[in-house]
Biotite code that builds the C-alpha atoms (Angstrom):
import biotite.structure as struc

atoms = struc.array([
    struc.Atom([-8.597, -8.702, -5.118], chain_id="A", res_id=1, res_name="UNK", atom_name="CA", element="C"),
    struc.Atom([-6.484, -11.236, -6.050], chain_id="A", res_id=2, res_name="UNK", atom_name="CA", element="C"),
    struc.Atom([-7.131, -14.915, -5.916], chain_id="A", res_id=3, res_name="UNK", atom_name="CA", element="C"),
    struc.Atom([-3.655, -15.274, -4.025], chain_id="A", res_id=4, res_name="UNK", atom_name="CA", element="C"),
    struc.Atom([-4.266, -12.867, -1.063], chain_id="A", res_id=5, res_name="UNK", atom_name="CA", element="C"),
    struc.Atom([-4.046, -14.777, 1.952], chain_id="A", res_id=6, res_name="UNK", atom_name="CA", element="C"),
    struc.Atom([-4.965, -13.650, 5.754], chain_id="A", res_id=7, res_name="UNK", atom_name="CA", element="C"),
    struc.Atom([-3.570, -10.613, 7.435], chain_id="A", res_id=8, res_name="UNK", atom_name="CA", element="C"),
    struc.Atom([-4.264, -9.313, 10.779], chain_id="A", res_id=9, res_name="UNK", atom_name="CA", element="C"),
    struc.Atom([-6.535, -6.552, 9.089], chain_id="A", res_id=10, res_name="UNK", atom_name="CA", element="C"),
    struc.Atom([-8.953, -9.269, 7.360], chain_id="A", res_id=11, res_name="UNK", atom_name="CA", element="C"),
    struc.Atom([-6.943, -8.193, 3.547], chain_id="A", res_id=12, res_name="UNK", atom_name="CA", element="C"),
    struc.Atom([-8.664, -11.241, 2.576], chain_id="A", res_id=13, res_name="UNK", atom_name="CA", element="C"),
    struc.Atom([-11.855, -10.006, 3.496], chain_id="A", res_id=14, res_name="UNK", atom_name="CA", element="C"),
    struc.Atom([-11.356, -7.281, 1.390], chain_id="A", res_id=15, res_name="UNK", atom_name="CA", element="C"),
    struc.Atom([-14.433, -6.873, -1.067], chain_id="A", res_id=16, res_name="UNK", atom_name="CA", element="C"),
    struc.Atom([-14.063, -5.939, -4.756], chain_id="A", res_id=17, res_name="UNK", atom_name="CA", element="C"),
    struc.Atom([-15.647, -2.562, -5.275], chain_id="A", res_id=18, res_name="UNK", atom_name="CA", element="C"),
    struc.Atom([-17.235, -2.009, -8.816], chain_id="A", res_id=19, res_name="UNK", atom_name="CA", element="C"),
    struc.Atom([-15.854, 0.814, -10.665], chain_id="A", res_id=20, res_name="UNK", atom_name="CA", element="C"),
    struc.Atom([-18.935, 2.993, -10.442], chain_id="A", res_id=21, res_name="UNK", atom_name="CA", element="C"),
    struc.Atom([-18.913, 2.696, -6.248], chain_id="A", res_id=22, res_name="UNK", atom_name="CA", element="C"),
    struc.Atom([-15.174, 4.029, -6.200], chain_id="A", res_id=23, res_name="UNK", atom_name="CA", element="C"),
    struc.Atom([-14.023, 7.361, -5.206], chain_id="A", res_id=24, res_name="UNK", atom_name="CA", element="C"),
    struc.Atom([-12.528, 9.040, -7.882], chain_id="A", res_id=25, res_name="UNK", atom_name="CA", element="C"),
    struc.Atom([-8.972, 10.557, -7.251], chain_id="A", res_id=26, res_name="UNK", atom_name="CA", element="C"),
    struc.Atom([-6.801, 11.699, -10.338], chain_id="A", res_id=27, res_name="UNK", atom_name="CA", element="C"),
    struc.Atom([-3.792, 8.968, -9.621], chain_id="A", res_id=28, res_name="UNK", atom_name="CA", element="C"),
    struc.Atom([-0.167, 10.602, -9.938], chain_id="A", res_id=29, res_name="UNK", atom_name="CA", element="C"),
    struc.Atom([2.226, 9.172, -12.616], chain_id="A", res_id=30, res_name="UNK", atom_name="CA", element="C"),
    struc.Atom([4.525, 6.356, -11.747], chain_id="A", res_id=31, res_name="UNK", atom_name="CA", element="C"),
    struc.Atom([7.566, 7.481, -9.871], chain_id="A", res_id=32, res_name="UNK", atom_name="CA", element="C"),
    struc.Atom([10.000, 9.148, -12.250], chain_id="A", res_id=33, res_name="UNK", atom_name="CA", element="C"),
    struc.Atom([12.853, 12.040, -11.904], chain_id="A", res_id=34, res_name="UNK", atom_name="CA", element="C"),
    struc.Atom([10.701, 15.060, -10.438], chain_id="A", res_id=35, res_name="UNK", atom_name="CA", element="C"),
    struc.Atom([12.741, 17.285, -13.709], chain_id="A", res_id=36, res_name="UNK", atom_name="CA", element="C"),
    struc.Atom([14.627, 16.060, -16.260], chain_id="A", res_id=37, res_name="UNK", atom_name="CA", element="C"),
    struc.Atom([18.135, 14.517, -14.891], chain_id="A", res_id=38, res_name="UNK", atom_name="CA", element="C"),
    struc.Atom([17.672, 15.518, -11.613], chain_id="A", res_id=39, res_name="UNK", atom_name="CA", element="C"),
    struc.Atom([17.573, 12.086, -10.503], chain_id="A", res_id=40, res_name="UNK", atom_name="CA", element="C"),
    struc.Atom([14.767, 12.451, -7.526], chain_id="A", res_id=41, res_name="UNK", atom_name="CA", element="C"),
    struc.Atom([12.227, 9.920, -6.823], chain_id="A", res_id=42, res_name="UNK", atom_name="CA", element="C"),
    struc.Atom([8.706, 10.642, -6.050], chain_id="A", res_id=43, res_name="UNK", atom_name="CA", element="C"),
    struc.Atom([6.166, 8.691, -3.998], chain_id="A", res_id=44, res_name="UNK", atom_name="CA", element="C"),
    struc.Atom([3.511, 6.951, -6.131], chain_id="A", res_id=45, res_name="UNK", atom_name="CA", element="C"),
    struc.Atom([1.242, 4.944, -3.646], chain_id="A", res_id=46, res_name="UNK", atom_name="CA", element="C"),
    struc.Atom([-1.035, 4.342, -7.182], chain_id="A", res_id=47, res_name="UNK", atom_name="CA", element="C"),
    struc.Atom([2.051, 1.637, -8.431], chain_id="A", res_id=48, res_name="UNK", atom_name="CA", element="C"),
    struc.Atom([4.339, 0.314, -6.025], chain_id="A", res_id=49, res_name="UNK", atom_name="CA", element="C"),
    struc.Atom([5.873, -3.125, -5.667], chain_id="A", res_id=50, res_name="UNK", atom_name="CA", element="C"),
    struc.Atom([5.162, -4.903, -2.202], chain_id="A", res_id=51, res_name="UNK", atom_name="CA", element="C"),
    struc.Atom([8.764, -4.178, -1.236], chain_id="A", res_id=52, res_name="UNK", atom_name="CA", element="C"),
    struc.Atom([8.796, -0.709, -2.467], chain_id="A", res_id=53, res_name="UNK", atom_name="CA", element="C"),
    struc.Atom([5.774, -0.320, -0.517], chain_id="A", res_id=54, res_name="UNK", atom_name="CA", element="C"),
    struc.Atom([7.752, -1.907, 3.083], chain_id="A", res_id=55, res_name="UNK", atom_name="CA", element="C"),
    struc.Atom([10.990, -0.012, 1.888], chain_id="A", res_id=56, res_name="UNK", atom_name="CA", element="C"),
    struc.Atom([8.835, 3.059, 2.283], chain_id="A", res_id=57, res_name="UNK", atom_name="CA", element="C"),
    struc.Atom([7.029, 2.293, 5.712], chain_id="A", res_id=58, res_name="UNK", atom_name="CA", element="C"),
    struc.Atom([10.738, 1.157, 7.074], chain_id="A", res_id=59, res_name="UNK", atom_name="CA", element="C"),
    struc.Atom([12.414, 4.776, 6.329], chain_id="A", res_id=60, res_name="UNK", atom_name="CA", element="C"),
    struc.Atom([9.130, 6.414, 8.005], chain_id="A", res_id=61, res_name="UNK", atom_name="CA", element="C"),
    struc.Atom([9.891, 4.550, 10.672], chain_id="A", res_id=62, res_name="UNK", atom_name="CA", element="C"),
    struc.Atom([13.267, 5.222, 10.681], chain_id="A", res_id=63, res_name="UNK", atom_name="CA", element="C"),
    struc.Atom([12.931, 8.822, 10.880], chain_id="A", res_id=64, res_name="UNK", atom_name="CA", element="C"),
    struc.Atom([10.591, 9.023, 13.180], chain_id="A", res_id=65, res_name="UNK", atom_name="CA", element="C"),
    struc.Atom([7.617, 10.174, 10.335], chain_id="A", res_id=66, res_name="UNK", atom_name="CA", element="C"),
    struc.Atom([5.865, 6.605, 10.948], chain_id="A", res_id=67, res_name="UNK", atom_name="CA", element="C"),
    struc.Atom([5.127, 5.064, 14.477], chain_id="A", res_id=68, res_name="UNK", atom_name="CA", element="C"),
    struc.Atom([4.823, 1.135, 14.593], chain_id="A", res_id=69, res_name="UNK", atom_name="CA", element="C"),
    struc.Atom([0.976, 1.633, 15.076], chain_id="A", res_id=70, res_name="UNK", atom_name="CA", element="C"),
    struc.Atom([0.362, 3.668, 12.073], chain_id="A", res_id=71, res_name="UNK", atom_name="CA", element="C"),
    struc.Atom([2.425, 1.136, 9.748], chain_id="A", res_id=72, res_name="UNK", atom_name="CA", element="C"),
    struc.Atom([0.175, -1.854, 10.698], chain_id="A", res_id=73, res_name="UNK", atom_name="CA", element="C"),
    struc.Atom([-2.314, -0.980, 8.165], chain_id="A", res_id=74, res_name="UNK", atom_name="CA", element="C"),
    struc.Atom([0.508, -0.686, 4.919], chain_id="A", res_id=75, res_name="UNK", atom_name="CA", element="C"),
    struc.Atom([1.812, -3.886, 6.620], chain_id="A", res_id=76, res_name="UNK", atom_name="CA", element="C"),
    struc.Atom([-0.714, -5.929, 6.119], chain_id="A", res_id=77, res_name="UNK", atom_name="CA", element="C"),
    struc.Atom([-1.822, -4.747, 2.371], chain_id="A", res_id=78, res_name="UNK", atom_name="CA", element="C"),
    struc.Atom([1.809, -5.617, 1.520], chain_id="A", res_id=79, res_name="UNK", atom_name="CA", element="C"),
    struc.Atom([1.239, -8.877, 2.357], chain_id="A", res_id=80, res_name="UNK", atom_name="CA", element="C"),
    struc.Atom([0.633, -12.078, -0.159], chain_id="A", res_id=81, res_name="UNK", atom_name="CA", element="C"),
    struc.Atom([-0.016, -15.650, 1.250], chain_id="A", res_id=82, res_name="UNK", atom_name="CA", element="C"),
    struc.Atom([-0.974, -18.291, -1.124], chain_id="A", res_id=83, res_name="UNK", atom_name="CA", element="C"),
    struc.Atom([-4.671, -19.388, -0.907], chain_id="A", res_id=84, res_name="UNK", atom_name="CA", element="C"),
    struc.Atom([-3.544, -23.273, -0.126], chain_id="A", res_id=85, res_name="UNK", atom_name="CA", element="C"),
    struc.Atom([-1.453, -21.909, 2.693], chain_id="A", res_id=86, res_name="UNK", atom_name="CA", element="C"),
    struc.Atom([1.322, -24.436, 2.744], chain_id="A", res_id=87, res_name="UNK", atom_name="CA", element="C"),
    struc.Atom([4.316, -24.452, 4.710], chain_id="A", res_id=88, res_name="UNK", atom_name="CA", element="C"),
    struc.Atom([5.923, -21.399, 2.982], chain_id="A", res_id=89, res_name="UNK", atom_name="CA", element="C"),
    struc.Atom([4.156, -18.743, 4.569], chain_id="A", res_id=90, res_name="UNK", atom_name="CA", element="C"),
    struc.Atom([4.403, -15.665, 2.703], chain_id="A", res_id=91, res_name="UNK", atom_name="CA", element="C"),
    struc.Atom([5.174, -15.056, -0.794], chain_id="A", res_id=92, res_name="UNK", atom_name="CA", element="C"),
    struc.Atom([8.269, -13.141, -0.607], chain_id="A", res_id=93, res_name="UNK", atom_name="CA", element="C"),
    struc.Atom([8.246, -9.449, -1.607], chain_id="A", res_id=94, res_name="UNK", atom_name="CA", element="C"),
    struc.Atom([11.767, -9.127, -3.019], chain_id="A", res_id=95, res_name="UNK", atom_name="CA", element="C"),
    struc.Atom([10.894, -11.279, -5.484], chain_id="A", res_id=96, res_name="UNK", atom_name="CA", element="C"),
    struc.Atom([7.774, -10.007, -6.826], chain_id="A", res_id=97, res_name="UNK", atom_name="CA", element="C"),
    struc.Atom([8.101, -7.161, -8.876], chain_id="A", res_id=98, res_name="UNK", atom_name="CA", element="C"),
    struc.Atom([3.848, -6.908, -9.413], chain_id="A", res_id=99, res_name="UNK", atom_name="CA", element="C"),
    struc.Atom([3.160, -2.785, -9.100], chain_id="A", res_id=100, res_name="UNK", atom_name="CA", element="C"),
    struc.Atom([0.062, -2.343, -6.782], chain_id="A", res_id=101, res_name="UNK", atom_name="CA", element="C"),
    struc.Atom([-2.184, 0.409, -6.398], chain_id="A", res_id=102, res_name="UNK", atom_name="CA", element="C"),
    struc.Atom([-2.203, 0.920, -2.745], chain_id="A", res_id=103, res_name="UNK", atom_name="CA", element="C"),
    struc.Atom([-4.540, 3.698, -2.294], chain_id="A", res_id=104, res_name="UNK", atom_name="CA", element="C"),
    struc.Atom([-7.101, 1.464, -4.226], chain_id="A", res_id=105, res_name="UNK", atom_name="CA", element="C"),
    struc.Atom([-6.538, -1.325, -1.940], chain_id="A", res_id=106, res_name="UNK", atom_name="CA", element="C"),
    struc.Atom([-6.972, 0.946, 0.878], chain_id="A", res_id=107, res_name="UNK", atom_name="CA", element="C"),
    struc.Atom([-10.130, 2.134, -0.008], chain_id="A", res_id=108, res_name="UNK", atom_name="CA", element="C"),
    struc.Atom([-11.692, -1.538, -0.633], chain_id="A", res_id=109, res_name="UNK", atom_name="CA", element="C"),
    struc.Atom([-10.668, -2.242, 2.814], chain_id="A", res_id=110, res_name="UNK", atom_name="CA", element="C"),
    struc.Atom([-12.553, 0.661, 3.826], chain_id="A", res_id=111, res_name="UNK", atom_name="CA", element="C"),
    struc.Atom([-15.345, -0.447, 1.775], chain_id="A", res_id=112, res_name="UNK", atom_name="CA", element="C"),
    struc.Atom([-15.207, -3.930, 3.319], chain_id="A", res_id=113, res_name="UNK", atom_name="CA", element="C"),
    struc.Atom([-14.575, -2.527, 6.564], chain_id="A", res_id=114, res_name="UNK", atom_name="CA", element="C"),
    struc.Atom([-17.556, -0.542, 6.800], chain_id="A", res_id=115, res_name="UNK", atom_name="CA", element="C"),
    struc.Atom([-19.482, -3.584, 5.142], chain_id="A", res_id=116, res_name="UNK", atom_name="CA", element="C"),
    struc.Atom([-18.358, -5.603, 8.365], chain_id="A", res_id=117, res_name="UNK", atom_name="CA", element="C"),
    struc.Atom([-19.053, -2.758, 10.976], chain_id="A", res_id=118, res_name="UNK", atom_name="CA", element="C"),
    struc.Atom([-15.413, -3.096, 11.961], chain_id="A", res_id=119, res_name="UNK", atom_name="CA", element="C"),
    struc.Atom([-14.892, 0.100, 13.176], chain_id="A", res_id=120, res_name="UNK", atom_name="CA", element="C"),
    struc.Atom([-10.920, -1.191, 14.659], chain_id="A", res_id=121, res_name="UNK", atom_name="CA", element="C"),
    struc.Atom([-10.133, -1.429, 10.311], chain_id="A", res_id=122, res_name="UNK", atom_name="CA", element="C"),
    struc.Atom([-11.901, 1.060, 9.493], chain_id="A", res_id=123, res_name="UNK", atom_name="CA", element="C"),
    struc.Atom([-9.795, 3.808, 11.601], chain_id="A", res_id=124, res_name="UNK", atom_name="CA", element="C"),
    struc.Atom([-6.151, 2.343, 10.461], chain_id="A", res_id=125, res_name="UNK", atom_name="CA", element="C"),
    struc.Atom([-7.067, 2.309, 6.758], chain_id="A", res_id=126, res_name="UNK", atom_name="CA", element="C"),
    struc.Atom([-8.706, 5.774, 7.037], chain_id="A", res_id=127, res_name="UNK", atom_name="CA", element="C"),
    struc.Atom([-5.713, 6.949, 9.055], chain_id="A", res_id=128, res_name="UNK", atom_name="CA", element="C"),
    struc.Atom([-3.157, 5.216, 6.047], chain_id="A", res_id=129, res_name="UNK", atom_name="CA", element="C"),
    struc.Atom([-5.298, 6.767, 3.584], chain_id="A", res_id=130, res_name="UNK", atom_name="CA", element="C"),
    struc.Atom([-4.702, 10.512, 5.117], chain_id="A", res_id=131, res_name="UNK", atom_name="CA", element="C"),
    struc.Atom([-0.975, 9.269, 5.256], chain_id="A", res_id=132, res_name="UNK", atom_name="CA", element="C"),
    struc.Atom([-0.831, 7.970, 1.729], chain_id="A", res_id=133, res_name="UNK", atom_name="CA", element="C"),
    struc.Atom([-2.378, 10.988, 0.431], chain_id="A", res_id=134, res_name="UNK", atom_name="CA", element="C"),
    struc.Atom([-0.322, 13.921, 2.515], chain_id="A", res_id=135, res_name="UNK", atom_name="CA", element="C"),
    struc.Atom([3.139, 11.924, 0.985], chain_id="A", res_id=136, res_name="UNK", atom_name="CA", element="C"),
    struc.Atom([1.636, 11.297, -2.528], chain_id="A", res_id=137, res_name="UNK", atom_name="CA", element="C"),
    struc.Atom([4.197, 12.485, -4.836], chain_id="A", res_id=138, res_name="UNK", atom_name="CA", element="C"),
    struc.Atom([6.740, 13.915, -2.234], chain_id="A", res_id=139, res_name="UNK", atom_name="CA", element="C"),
    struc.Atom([10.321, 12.766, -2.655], chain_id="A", res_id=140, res_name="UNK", atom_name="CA", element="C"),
    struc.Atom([11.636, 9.366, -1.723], chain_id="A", res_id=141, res_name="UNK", atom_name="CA", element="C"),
    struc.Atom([15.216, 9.362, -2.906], chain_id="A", res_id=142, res_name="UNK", atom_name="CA", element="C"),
    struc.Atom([18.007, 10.945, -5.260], chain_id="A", res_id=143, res_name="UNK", atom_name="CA", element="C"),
    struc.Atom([19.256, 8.485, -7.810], chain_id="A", res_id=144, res_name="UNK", atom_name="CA", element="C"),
    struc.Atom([23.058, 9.037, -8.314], chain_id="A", res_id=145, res_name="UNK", atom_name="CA", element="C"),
    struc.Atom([22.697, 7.366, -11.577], chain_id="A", res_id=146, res_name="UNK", atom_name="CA", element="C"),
    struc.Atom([20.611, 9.477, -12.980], chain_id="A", res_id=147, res_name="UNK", atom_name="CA", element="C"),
])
């Protein structure tokens, strides 16, 4: 966790740090690259996203119709960053901060803090982003044109 994280509505800030030997182990999928050579499509890698490639992503589920409001709260609230000291700013902005996350990490420390806290309420929406994050893992996100 990072000595930044601020507050969310989930209790992000809460959030323990799990050693390495208490997490699950999951074989994380590369970065998102081309799915072939010069094909140009983008792949979903929950295991290093920015914060706005992480809200980018919840906003087109949502879009579609894959995503209700509900199920987003959870991928909401790990993409958020609010300085320590608070201050008048609010939130850190997200465009700006091109930091890769591992989401599916942070997920499972809030499940880990979660149960920790008998807070069954977190402990459903992170389980039920979890399922999420891993059922899209790797599908495609995008074509780049450029490519």
């Amino acid at each position: 966790m990072r000595v930044d994280s601020g507050t969310s509505p989930l209790g992000v800030s809460q959030w323990p740090q799990v050693s390495a030997a208490n997490r699950s182990s999951t074989t994380p999928v590369s970065t998102p690259q081309p799915s072939a050579p010069g094909d140009g499509v983008k792949q979903v890698d929950f295991t290093s996203m920015t914060r706005q490639e992480m809200r980018d992503w919840v906003n087109a589920q949502i879009r579609s119709g894959e995503m209700s409001l509900d199920d987003s709260r959870p991928f909401m609230a790990m993409t958020m960053k609010i300085p320590v000291n608070g201050g008048s700013g609010g939130e850190l902005p997200a465009q700006s901060d091109g930091t890769r996350h591992d989401f599916t990490q942070r997920a499972r420390d809030g499940i880990q803090g979660a149960l920790s806290r008998n807070d069954e309420t977190t402990l459903k929406m992170l389980e039920s982003a979890m399922s999420i994050m891993q059922r899209q893992q790797g599908q495609a996100i995008g074509i780049d044109i450029r490519a």
